[in-house]
N, CA, C and O of each residue as an XYZ file, in Angstrom:
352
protein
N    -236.267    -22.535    -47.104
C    -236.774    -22.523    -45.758
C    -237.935    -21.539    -45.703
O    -237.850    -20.485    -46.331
N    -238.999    -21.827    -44.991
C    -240.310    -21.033    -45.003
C    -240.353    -20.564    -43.375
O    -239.997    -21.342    -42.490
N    -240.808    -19.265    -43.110
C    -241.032    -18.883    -42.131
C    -242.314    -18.137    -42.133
O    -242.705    -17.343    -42.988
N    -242.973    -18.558    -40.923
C    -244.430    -18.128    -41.458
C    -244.270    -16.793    -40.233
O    -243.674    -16.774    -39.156
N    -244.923    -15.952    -40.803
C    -245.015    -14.400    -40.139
C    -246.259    -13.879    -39.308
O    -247.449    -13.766    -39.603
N    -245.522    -13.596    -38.130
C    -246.621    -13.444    -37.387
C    -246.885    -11.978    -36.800
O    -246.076    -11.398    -36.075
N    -247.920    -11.536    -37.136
C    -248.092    -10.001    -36.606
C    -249.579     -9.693    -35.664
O    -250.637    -10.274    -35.423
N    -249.032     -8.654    -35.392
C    -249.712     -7.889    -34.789
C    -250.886     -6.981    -35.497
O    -250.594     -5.786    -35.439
N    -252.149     -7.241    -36.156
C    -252.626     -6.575    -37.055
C    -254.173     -5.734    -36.438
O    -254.401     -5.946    -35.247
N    -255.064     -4.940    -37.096
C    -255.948     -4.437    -36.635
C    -256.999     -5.315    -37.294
O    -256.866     -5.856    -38.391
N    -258.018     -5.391    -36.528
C    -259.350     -5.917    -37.113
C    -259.527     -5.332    -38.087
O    -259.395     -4.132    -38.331
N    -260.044     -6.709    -39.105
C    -260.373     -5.712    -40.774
C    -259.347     -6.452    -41.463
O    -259.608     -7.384    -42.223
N    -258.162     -6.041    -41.203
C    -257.058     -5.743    -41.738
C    -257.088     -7.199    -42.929
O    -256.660     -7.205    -44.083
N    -257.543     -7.987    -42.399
C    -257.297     -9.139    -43.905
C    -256.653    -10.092    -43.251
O    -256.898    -11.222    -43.671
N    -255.661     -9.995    -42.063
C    -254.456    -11.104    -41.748
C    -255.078    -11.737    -40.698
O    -255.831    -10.961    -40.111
N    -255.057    -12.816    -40.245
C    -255.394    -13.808    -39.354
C    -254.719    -13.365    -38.497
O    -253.849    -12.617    -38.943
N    -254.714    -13.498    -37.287
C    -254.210    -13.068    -36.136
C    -253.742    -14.574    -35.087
O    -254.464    -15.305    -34.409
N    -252.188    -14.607    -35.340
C    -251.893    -15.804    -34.537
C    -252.526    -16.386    -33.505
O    -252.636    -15.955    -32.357
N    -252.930    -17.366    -33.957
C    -253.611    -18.146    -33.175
C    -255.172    -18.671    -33.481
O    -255.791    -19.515    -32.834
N    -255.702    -17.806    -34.849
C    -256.580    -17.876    -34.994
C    -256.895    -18.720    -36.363
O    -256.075    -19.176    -37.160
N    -258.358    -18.792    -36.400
C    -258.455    -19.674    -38.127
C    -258.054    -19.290    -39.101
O    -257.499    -18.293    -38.641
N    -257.859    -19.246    -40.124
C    -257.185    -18.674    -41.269
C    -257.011    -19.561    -42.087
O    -256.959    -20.773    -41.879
N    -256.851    -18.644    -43.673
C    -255.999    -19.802    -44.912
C    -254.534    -19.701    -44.834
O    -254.085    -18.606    -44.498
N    -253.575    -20.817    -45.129
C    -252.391    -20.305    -44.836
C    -252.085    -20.725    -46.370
O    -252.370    -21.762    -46.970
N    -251.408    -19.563    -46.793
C    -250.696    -19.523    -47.863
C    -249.159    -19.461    -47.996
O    -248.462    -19.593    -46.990
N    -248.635    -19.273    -49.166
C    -246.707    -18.821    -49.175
C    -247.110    -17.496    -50.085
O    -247.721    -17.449    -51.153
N    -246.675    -16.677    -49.457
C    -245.846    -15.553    -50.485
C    -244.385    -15.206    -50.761
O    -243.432    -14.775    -50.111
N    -244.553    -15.463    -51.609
C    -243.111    -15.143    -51.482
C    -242.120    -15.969    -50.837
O    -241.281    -15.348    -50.184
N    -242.033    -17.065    -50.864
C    -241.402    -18.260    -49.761
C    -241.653    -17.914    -48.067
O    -241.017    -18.553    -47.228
N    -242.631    -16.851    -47.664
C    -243.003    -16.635    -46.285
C    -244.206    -17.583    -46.122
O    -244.782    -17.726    -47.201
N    -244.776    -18.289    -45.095
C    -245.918    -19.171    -44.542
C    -246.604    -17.469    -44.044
O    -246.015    -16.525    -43.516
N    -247.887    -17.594    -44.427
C    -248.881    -16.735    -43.511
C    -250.054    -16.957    -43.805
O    -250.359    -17.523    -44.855
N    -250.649    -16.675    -43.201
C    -252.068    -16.614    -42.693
C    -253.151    -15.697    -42.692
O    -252.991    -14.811    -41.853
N    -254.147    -15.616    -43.315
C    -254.873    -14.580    -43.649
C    -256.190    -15.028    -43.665
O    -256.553    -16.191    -43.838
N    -256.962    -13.942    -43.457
C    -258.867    -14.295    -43.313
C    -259.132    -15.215    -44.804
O    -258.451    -15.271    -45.828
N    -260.316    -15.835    -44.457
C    -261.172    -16.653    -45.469
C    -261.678    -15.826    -46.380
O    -262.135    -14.714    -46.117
N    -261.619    -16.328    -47.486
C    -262.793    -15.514    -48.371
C    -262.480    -14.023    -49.447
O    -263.141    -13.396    -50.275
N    -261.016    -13.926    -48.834
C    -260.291    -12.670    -49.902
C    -260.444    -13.416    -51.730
O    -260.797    -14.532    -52.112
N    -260.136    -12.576    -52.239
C    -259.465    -13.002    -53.732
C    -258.111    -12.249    -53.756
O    -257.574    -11.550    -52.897
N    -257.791    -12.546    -54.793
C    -255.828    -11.870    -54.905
C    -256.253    -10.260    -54.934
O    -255.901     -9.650    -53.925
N    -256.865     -9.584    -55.808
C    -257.070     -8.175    -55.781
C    -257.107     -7.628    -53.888
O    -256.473     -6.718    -53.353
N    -258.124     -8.624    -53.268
C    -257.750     -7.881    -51.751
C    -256.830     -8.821    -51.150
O    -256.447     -8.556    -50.011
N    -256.415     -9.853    -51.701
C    -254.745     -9.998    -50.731
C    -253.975     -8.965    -50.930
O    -253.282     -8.579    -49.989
N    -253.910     -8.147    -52.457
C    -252.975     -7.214    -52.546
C    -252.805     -6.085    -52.032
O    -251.784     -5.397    -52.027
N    -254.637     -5.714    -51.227
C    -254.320     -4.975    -50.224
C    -254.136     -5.000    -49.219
O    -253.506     -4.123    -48.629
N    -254.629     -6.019    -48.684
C    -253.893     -6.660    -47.269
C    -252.858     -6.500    -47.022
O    -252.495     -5.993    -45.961
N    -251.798     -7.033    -48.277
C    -250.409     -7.251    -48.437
C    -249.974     -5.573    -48.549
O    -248.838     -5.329    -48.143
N    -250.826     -4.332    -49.093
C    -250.306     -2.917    -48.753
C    -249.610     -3.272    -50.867
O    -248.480     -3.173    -51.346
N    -250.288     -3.470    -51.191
C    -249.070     -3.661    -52.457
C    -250.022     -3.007    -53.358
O    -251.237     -3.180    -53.263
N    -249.331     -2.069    -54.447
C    -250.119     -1.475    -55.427
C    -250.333     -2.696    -56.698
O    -249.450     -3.257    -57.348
N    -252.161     -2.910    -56.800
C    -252.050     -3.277    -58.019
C    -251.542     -3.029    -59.329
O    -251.196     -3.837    -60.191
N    -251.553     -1.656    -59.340
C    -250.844     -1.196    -60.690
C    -249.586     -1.621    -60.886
O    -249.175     -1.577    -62.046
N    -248.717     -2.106    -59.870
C    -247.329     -2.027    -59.526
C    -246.646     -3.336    -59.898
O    -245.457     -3.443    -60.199
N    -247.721     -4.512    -59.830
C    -246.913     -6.052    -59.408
C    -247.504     -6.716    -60.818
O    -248.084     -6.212    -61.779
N    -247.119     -7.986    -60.525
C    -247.438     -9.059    -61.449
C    -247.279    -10.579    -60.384
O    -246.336    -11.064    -59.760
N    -249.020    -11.055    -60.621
C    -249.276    -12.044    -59.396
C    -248.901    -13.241    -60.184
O    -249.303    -13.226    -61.348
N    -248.009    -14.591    -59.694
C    -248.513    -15.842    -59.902
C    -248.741    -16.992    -58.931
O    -247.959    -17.274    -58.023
N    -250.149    -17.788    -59.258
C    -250.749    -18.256    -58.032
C    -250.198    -19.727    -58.463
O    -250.530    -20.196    -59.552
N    -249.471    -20.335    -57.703
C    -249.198    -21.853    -58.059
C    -248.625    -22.503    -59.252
O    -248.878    -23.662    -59.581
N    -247.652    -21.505    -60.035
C    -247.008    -21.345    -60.809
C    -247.784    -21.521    -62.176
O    -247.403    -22.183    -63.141
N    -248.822    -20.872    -62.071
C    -249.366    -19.801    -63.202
C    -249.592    -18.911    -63.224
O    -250.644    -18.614    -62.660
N    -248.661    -17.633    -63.992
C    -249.212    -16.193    -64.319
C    -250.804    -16.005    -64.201
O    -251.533    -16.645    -64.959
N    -251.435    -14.969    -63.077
C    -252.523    -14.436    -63.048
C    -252.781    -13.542    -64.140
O    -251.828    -12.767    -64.064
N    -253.378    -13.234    -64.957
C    -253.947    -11.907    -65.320
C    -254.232    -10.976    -64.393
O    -254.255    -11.382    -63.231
N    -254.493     -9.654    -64.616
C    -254.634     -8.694    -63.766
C    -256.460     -8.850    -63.792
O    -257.081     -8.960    -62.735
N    -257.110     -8.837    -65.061
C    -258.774     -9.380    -64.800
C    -259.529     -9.976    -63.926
O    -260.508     -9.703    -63.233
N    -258.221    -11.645    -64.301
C    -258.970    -12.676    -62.969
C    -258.860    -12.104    -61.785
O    -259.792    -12.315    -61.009
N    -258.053    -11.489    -61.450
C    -257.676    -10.877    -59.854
C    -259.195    -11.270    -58.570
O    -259.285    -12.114    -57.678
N    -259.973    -10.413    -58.964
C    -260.905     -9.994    -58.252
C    -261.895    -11.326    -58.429
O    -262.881    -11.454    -57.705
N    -261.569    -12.252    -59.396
C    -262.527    -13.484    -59.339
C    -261.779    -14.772    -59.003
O    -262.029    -15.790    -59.649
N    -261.081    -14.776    -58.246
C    -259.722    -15.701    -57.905
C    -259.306    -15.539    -56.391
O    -258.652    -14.670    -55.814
N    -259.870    -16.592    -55.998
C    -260.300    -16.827    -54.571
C    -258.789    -17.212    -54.176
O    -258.182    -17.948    -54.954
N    -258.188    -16.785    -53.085
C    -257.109    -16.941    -52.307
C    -257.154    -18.385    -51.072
O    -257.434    -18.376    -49.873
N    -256.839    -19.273    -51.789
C    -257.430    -20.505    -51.337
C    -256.155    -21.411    -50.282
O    -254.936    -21.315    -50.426
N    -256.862    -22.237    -49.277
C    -255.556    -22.974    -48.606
C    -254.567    -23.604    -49.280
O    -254.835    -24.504    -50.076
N    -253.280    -23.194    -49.033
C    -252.325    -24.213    -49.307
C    -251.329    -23.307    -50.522
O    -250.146    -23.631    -50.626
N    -251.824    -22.312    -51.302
C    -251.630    -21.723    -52.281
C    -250.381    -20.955    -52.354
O    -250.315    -20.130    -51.443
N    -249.708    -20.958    -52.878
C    -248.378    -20.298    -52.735
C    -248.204    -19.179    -54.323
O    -248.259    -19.420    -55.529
N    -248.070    -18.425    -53.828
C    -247.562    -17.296    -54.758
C    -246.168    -16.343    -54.628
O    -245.388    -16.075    -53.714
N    -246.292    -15.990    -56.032
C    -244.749    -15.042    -56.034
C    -245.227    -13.807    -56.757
O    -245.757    -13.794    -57.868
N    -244.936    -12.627    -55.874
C    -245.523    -10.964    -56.260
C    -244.106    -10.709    -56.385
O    -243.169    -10.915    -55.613
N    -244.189    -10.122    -57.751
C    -243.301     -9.275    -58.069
C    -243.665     -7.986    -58.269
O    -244.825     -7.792    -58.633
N    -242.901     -7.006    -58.108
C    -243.081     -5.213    -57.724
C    -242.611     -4.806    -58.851
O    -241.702     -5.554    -59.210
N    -242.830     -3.874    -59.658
C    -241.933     -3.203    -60.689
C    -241.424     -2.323    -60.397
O    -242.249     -1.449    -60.129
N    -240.231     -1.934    -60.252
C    -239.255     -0.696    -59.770
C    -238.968      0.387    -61.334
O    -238.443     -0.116    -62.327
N    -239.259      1.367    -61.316
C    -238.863      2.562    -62.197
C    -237.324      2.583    -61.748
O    -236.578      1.913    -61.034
N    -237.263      3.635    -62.499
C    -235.883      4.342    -62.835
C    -235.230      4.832    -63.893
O    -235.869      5.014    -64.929
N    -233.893      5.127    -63.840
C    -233.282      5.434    -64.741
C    -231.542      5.712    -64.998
O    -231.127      6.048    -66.107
């Protein structure tokens, strides 16, 4: 089941603002919506997520961390960010 997320965001911020134009993507099995024209490197800040931290795949192919910044965040696109957790 997909639920697409709707917020409250500041101008800038990267996220489409309900009601407005946008690409709608999946992250993570969530529907959302975000400005035109990002690549994954600034979805990941949009999304608040450390690059150093995750491992992107866009449409069930592993990204490289390289392509990032040349890899347009396009309609329809569904991805899965995974976080790496430390410990011990």
């Amino acid at each position: 089941m997909r639920h697409e997320r709707e917020c409250q965001t500041p101008p800038g911020s990267g996220v489409a603002a309900a009601g407005t134009e946008g690409v709608q993507i999946v992250v993570n099995g969530e529907l959302r919506r975000v400005l035109p024209g990002l690549d994954v490197r600034q979805l990941l800040a949009v999304l608040e997520l450390d690059p150093e931290r995750v491992a992107v795949e866009m449409n069930r192919a592993i990204l490289r961390r390289p392509a990032w910044s040349g890899t347009p965040v396009v309609d329809g696109a569904n991805f899965e960010i995974v976080q790496f957790v430390g410990g011990g």
